[in-house]
CHARMM-style PDB file with segment names, atoms N, HN, CA, C and O in Angstrom:
ATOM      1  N   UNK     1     162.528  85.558  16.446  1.00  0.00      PROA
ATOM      2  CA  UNK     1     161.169  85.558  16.937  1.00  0.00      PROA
ATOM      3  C   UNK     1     160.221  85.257  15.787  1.00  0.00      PROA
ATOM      4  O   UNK     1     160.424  85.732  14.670  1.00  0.00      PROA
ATOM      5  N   UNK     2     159.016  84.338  16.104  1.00  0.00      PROA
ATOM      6  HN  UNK     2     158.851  83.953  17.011  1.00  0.00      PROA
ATOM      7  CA  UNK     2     157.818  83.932  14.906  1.00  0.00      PROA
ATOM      8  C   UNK     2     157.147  84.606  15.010  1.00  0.00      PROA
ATOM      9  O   UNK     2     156.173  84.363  15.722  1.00  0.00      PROA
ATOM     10  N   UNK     3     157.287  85.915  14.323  1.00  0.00      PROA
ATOM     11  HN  UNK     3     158.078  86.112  13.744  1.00  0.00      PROA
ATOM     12  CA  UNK     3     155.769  87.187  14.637  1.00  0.00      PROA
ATOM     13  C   UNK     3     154.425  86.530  14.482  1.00  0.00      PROA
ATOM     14  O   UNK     3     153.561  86.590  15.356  1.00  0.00      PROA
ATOM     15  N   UNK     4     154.263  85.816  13.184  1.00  0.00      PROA
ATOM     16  HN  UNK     4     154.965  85.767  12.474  1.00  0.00      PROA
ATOM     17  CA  UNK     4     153.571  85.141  12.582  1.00  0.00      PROA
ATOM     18  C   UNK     4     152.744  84.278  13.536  1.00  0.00      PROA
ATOM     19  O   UNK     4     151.521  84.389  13.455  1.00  0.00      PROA
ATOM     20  N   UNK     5     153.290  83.390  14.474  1.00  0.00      PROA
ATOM     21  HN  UNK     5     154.284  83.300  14.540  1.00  0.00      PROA
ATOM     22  CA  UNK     5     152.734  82.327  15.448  1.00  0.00      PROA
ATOM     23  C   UNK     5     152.327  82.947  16.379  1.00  0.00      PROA
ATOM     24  O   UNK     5     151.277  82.545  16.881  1.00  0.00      PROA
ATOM     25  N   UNK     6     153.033  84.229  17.002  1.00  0.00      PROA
ATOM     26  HN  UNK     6     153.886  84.556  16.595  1.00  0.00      PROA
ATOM     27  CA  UNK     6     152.772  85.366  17.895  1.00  0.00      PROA
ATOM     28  C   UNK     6     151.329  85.778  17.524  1.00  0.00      PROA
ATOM     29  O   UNK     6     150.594  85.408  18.440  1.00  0.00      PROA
ATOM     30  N   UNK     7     150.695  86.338  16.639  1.00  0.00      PROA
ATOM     31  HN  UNK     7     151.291  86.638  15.895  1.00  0.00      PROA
ATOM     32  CA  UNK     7     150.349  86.581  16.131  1.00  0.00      PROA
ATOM     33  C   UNK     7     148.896  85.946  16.131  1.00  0.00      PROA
ATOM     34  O   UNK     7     147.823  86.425  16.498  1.00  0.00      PROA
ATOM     35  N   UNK     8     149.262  84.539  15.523  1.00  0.00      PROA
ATOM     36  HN  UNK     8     150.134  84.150  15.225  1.00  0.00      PROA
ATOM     37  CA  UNK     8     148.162  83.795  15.343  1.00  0.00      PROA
ATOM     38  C   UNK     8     147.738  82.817  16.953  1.00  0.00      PROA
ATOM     39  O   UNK     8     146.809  82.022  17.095  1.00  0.00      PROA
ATOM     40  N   UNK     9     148.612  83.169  17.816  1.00  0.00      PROA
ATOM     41  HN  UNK     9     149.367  83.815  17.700  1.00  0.00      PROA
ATOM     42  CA  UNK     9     148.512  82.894  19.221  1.00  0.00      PROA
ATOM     43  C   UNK     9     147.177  83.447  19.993  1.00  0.00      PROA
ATOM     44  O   UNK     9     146.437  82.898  20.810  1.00  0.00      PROA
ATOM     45  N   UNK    10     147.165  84.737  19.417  1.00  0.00      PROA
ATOM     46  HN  UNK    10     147.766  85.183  18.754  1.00  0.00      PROA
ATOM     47  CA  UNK    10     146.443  85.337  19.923  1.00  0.00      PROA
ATOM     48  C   UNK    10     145.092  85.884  19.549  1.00  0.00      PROA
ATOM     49  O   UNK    10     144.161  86.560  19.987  1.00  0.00      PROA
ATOM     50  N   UNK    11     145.631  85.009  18.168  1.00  0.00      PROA
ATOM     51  HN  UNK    11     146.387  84.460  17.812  1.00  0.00      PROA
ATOM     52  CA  UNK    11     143.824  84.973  17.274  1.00  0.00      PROA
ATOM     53  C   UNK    11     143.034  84.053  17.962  1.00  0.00      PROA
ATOM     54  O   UNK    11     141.898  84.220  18.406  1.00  0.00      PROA
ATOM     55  N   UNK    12     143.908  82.838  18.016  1.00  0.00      PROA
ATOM     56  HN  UNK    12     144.831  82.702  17.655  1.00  0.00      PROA
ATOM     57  CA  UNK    12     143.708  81.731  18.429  1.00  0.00      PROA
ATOM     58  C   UNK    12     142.832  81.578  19.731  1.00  0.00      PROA
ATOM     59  O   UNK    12     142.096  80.603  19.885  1.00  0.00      PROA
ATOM     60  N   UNK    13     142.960  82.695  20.757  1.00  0.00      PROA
ATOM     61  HN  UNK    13     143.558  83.487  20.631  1.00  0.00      PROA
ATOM     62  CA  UNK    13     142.557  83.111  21.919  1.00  0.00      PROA
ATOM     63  C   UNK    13     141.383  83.640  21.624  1.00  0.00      PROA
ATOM     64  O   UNK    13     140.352  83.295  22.202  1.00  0.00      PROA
ATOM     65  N   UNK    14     141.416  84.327  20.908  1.00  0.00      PROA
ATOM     66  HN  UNK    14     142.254  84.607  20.438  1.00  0.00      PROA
ATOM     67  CA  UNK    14     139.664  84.975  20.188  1.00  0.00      PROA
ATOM     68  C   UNK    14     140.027  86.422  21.162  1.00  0.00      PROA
ATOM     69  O   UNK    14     139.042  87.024  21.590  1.00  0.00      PROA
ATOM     70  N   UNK    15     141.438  86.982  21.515  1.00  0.00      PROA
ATOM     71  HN  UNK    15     142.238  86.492  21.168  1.00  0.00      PROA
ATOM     72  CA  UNK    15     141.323  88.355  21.874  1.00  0.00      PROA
ATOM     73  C   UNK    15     141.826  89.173  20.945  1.00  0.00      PROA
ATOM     74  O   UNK    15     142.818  88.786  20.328  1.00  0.00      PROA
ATOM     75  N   UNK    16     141.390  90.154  20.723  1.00  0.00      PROA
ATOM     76  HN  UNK    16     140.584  90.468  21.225  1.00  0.00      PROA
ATOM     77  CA  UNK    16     141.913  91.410  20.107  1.00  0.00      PROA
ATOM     78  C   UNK    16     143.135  91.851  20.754  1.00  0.00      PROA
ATOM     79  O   UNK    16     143.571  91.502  21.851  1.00  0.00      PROA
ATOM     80  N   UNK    17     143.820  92.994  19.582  1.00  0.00      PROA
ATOM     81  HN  UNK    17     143.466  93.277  18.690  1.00  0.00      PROA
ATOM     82  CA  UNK    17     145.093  93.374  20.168  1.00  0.00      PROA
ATOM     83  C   UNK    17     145.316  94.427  20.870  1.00  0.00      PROA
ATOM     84  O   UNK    17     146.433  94.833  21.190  1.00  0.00      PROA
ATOM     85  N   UNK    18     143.842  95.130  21.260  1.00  0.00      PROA
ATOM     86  HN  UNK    18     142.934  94.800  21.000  1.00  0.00      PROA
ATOM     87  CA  UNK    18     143.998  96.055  22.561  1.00  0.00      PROA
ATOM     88  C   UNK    18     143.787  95.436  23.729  1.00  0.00      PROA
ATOM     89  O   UNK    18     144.275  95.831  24.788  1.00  0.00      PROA
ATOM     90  N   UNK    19     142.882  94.203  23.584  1.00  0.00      PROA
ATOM     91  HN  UNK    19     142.485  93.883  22.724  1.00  0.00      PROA
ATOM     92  CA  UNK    19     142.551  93.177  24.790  1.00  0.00      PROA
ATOM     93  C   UNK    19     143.899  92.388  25.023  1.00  0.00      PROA
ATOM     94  O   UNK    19     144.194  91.904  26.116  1.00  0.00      PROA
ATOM     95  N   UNK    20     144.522  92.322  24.134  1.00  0.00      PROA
ATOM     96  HN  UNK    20     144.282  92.715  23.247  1.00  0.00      PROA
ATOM     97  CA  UNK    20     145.761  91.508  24.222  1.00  0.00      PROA
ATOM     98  C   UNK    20     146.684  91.939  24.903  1.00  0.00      PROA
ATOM     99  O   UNK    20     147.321  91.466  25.844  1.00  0.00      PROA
ATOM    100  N   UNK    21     146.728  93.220  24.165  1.00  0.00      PROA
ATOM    101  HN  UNK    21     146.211  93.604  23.401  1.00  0.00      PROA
ATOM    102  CA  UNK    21     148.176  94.337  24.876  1.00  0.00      PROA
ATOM    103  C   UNK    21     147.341  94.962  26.539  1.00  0.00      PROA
ATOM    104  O   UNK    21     148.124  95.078  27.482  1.00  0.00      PROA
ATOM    105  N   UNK    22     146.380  95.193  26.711  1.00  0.00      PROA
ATOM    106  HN  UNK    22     145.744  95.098  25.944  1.00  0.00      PROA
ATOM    107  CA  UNK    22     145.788  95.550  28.019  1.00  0.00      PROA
ATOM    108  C   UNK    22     145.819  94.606  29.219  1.00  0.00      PROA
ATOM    109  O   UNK    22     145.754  94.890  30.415  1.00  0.00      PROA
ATOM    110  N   UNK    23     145.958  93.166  28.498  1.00  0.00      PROA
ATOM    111  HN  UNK    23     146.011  92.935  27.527  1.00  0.00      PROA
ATOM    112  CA  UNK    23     146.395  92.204  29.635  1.00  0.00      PROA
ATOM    113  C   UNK    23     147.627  91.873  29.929  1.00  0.00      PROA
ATOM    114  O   UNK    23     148.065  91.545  31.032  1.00  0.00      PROA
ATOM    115  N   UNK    24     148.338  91.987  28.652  1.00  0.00      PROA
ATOM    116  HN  UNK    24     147.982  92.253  27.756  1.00  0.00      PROA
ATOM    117  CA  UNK    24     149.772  91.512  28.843  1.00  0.00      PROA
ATOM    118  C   UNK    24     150.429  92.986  29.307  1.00  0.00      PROA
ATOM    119  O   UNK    24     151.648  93.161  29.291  1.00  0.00      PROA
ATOM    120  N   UNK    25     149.558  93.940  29.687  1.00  0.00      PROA
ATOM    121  HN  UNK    25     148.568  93.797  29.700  1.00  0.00      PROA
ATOM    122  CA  UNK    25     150.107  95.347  30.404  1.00  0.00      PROA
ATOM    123  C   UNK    25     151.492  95.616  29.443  1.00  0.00      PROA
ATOM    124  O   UNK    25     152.652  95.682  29.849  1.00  0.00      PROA
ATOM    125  N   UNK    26     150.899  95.780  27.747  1.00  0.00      PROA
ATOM    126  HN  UNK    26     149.956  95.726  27.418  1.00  0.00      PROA
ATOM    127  CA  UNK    26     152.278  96.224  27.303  1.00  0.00      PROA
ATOM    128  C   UNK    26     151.432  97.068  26.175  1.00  0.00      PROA
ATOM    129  O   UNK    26     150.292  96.858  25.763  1.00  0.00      PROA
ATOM    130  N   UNK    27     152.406  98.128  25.802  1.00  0.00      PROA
ATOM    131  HN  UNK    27     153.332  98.299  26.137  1.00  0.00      PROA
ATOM    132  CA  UNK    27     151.759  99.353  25.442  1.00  0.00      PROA
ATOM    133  C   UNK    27     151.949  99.284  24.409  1.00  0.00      PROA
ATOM    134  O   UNK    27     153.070  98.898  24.078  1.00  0.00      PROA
ATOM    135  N   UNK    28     150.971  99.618  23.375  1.00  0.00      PROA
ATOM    136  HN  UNK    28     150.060  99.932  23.644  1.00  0.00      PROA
ATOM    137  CA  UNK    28     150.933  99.537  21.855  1.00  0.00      PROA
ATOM    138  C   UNK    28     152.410  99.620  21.680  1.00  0.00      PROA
ATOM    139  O   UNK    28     153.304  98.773  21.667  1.00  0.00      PROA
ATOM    140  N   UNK    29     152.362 101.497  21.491  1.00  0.00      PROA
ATOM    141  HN  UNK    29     151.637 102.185  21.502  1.00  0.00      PROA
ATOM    142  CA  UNK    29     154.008 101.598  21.008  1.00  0.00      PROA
ATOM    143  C   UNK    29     155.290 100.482  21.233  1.00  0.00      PROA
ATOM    144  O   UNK    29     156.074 100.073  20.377  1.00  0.00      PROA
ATOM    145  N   UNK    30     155.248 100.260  22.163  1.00  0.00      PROA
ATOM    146  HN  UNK    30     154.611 100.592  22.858  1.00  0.00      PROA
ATOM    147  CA  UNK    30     156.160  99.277  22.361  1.00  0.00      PROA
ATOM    148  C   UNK    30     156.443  97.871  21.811  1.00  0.00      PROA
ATOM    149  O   UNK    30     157.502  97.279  21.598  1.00  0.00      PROA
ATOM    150  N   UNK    31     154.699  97.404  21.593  1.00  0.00      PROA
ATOM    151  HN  UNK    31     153.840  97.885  21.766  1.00  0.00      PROA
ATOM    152  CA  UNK    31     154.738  96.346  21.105  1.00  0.00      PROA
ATOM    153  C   UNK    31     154.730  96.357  19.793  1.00  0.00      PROA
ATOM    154  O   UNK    31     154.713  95.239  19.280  1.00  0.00      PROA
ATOM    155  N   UNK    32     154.737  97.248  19.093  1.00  0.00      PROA
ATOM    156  HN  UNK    32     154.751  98.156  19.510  1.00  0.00      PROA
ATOM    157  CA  UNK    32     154.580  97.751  17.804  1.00  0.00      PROA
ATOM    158  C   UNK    32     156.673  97.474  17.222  1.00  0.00      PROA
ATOM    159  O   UNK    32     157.310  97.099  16.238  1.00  0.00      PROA
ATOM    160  N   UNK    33     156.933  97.999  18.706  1.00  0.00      PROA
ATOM    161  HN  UNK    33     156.415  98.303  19.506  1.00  0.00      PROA
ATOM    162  CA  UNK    33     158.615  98.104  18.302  1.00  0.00      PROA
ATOM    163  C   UNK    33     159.183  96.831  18.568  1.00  0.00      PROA
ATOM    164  O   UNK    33     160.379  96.592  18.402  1.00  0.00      PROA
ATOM    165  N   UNK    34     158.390  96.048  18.959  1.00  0.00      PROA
ATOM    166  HN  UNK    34     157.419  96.242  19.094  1.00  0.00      PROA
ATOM    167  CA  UNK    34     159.071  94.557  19.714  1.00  0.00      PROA
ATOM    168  C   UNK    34     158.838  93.657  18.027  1.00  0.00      PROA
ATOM    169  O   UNK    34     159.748  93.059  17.452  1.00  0.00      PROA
ATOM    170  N   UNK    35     157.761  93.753  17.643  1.00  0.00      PROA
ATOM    171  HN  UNK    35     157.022  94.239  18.110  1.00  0.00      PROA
ATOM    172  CA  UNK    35     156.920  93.230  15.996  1.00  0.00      PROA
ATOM    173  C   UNK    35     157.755  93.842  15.156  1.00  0.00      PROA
ATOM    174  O   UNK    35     157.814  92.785  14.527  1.00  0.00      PROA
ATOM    175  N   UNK    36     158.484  94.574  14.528  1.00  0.00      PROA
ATOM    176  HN  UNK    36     158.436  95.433  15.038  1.00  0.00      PROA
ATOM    177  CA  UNK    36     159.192  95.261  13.873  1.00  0.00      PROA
ATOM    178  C   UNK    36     160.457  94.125  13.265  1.00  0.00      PROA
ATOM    179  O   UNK    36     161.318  93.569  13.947  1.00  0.00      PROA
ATOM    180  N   UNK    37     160.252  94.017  11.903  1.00  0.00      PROA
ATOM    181  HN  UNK    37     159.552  94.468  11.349  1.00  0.00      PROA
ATOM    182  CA  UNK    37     161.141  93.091  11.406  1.00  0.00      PROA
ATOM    183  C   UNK    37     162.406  93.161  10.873  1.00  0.00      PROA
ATOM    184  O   UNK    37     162.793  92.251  10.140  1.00  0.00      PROA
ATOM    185  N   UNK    38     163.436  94.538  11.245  1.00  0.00      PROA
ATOM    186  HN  UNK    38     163.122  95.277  11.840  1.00  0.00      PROA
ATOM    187  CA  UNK    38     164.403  95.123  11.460  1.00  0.00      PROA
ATOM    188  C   UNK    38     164.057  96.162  12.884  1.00  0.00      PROA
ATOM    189  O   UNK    38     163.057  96.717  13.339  1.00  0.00      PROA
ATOM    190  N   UNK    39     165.694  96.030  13.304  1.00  0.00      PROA
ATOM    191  HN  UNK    39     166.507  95.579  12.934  1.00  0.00      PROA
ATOM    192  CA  UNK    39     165.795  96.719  14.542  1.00  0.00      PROA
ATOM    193  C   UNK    39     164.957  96.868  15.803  1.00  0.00      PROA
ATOM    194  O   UNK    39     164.751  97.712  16.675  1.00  0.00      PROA
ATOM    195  N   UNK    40     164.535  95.511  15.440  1.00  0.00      PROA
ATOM    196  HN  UNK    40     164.703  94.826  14.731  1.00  0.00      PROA
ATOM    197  CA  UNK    40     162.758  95.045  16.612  1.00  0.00      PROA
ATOM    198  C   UNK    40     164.136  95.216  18.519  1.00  0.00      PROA
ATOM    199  O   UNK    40     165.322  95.008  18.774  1.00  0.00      PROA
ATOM    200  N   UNK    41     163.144  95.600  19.119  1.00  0.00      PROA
ATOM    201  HN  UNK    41     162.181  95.769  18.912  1.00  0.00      PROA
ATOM    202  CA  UNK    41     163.557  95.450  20.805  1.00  0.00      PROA
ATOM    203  C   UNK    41     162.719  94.270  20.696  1.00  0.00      PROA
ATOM    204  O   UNK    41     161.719  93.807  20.146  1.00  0.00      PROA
ATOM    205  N   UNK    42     164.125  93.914  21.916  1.00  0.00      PROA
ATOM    206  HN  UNK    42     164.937  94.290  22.362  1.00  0.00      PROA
ATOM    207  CA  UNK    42     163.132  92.321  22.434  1.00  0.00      PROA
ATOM    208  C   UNK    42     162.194  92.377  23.433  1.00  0.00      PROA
ATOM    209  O   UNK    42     162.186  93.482  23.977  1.00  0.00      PROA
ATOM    210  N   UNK    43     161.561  91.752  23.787  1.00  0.00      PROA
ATOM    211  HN  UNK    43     161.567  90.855  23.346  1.00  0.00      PROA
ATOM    212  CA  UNK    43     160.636  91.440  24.826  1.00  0.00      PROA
ATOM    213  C   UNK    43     161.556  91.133  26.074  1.00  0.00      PROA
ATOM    214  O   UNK    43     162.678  90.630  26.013  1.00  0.00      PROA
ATOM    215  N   UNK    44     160.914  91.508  27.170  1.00  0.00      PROA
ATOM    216  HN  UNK    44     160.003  91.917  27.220  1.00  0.00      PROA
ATOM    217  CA  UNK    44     161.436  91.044  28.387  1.00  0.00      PROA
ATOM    218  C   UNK    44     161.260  89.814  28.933  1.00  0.00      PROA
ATOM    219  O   UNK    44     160.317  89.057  28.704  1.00  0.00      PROA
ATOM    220  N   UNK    45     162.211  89.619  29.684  1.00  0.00      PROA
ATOM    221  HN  UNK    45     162.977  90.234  29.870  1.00  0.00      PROA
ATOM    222  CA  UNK    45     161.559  88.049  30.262  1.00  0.00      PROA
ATOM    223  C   UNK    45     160.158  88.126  30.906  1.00  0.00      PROA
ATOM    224  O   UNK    45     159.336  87.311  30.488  1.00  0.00      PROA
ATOM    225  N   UNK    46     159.724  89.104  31.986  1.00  0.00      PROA
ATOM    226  HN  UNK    46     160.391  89.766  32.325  1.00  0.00      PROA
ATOM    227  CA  UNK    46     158.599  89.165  32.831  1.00  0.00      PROA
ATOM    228  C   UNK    46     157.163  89.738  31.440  1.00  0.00      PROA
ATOM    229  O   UNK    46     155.977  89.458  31.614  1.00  0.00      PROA
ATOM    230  N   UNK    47     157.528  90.301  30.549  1.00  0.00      PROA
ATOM    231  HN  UNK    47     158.491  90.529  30.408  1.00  0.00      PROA
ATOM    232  CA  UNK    47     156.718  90.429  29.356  1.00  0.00      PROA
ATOM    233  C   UNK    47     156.076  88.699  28.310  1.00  0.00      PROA
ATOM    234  O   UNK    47     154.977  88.255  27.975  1.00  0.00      PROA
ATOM    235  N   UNK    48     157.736  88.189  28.132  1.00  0.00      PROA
ATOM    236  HN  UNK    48     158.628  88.550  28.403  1.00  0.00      PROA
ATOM    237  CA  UNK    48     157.479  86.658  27.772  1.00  0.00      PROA
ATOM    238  C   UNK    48     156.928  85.549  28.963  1.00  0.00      PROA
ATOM    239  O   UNK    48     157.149  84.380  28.648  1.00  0.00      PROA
ATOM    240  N   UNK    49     156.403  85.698  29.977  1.00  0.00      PROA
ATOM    241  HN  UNK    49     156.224  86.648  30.234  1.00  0.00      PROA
ATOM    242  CA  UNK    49     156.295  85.425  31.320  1.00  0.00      PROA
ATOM    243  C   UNK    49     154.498  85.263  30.878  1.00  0.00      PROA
ATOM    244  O   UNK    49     153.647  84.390  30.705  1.00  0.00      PROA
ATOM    245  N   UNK    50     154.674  86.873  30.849  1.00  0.00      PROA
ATOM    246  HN  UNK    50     155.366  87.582  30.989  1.00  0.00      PROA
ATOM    247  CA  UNK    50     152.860  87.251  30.923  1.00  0.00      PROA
ATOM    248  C   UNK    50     152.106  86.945  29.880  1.00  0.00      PROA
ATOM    249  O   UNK    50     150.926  86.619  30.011  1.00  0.00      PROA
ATOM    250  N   UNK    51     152.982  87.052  28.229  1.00  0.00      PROA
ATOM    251  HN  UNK    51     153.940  87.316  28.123  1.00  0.00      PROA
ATOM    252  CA  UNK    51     152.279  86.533  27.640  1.00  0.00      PROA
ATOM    253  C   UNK    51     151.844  84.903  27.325  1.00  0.00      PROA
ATOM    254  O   UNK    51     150.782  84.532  26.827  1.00  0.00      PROA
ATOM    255  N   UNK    52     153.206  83.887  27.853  1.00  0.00      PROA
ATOM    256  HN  UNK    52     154.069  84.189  28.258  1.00  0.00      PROA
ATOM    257  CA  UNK    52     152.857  83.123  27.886  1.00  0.00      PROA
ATOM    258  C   UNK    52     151.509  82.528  28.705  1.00  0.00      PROA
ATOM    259  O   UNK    52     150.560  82.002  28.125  1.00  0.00      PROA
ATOM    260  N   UNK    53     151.600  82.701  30.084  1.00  0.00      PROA
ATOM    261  HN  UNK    53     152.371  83.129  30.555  1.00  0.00      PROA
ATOM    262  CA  UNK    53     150.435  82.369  30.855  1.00  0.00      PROA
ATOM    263  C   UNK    53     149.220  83.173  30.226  1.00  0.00      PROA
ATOM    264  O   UNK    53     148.334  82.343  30.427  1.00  0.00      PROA
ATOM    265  N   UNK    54     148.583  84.247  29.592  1.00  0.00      PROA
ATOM    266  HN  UNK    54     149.303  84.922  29.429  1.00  0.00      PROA
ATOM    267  CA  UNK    54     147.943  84.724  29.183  1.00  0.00      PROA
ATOM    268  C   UNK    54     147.105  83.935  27.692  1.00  0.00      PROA
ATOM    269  O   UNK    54     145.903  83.840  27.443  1.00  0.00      PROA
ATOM    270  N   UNK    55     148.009  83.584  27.108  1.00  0.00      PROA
ATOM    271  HN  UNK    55     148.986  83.662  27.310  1.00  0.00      PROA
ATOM    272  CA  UNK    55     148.048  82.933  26.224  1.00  0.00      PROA
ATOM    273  C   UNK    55     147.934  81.196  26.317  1.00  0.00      PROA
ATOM    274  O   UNK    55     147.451  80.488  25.434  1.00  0.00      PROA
ATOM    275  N   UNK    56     148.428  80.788  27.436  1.00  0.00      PROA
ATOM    276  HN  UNK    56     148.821  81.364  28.153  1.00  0.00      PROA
ATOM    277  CA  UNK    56     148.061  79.493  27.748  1.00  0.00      PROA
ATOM    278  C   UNK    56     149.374  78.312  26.759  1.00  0.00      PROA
ATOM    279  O   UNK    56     149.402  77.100  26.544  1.00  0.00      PROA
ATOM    280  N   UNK    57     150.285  79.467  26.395  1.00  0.00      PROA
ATOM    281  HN  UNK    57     150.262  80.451  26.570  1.00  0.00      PROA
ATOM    282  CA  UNK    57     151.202  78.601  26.267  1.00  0.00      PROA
ATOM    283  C   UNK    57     152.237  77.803  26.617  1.00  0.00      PROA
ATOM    284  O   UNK    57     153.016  78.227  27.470  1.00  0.00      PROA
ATOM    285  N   UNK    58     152.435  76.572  26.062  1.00  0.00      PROA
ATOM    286  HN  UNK    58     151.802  76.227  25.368  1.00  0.00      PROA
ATOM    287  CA  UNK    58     153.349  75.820  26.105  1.00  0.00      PROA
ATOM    288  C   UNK    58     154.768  75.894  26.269  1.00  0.00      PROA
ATOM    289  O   UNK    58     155.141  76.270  25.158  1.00  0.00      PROA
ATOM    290  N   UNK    59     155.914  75.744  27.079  1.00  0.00      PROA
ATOM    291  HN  UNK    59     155.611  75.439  27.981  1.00  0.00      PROA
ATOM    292  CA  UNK    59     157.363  75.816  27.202  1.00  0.00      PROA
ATOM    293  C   UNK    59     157.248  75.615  25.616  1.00  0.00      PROA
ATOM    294  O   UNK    59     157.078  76.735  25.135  1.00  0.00      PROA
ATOM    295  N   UNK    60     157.262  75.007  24.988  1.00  0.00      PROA
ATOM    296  HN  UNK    60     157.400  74.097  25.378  1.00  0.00      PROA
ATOM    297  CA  UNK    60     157.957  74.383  23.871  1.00  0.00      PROA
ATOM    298  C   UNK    60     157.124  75.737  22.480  1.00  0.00      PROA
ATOM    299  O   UNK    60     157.778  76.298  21.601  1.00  0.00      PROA
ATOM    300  N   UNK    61     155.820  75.886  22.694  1.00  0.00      PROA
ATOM    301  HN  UNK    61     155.290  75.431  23.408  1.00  0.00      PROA
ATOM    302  CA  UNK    61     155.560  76.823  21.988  1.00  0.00      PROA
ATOM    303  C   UNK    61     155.981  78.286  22.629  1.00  0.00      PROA
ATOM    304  O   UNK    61     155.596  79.387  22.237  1.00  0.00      PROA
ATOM    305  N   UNK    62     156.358  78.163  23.087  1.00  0.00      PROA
ATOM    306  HN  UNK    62     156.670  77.267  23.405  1.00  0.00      PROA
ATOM    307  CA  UNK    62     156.776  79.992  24.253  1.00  0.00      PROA
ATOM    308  C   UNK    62     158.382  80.177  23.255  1.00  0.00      PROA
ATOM    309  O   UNK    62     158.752  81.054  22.476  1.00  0.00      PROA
ATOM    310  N   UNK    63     159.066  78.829  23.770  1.00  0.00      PROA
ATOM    311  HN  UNK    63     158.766  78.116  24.404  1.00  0.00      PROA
ATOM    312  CA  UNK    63     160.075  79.019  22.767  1.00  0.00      PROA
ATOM    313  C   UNK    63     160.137  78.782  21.411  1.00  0.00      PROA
ATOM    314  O   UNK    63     161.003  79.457  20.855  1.00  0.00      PROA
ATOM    315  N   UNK    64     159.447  77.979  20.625  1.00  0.00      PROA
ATOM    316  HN  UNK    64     158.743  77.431  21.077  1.00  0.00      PROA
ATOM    317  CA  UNK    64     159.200  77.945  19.192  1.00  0.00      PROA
ATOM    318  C   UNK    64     158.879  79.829  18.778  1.00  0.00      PROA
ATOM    319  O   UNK    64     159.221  80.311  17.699  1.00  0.00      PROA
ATOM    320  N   UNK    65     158.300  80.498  19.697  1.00  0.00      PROA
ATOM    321  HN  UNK    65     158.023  80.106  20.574  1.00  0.00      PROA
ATOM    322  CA  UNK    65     157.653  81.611  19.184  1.00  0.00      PROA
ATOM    323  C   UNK    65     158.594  82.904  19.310  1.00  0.00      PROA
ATOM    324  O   UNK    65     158.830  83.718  18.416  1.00  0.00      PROA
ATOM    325  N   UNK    66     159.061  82.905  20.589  1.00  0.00      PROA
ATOM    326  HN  UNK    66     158.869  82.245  21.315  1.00  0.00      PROA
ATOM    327  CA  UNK    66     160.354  83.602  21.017  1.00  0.00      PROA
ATOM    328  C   UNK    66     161.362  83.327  20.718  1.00  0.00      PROA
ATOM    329  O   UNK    66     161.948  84.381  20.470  1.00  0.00      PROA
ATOM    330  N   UNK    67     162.158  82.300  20.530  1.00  0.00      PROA
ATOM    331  HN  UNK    67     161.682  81.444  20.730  1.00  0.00      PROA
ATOM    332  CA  UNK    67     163.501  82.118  20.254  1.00  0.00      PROA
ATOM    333  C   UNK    67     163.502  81.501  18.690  1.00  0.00      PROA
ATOM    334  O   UNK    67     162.741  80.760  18.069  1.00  0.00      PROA
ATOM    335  N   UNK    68     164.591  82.106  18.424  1.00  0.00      PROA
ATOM    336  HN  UNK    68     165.209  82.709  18.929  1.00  0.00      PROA
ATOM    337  CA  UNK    68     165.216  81.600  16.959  1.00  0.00      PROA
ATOM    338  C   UNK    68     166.004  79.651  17.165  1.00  0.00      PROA
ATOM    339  O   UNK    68     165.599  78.673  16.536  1.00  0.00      PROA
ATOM    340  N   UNK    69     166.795  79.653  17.892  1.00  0.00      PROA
ATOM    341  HN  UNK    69     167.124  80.447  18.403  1.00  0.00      PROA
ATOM    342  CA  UNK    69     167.390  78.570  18.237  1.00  0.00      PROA
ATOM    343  C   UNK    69     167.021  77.369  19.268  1.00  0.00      PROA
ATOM    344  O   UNK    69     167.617  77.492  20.338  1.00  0.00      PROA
ATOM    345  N   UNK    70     166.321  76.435  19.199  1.00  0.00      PROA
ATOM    346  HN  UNK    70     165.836  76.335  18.329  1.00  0.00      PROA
ATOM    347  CA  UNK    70     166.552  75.046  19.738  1.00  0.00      PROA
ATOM    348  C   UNK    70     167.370  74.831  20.499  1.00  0.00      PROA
ATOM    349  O   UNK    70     168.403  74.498  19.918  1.00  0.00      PROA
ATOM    350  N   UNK    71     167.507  74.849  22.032  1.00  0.00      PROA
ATOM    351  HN  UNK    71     166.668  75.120  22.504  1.00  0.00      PROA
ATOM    352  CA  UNK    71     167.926  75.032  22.891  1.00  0.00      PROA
ATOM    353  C   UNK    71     168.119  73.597  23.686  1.00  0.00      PROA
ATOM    354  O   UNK    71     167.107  73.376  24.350  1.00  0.00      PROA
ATOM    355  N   UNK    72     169.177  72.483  23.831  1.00  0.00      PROA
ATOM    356  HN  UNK    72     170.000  72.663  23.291  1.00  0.00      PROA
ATOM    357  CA  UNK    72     169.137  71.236  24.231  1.00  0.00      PROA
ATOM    358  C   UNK    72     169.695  71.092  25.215  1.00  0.00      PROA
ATOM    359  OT1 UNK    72     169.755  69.977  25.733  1.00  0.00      PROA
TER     360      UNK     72
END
């Protein structure tokens, strides 16, 4: 996962990360544990779902941001 692009996804949006996490209906703690750069939980699909449309992203950036591997 690109925390980093995650991240700047949502700067990019001009929302904050209580506005962020309040839309994408995901709870600090959690997302705190999903960001975690050892022993991170993943995101759910219906979580990667919401933030994409929320975010207005792209298949290709949804997976650049979520997935490690290039998928053909």
């Amino acid at each position: 996962m690109n925390r980093n692009r995650l991240r700047a996804a949502i700067a990019m949006k001009g929302l904050t990360m209580g506005a962020f996490l309040e839309r994408a209906k995901i709870a600090p703690a959690s997302f705190s544990r999903k960001m975690r750069e050892e022993n991170a939980v993943e995101f759910t699909r219906a979580e990667i779902e919401r933030i994409k449309d929320l975010l207005e992203l792209s298949n290709e950036e949804m997976c650049e941001i979520f997935f490690d591997e290039k998928v053909s």
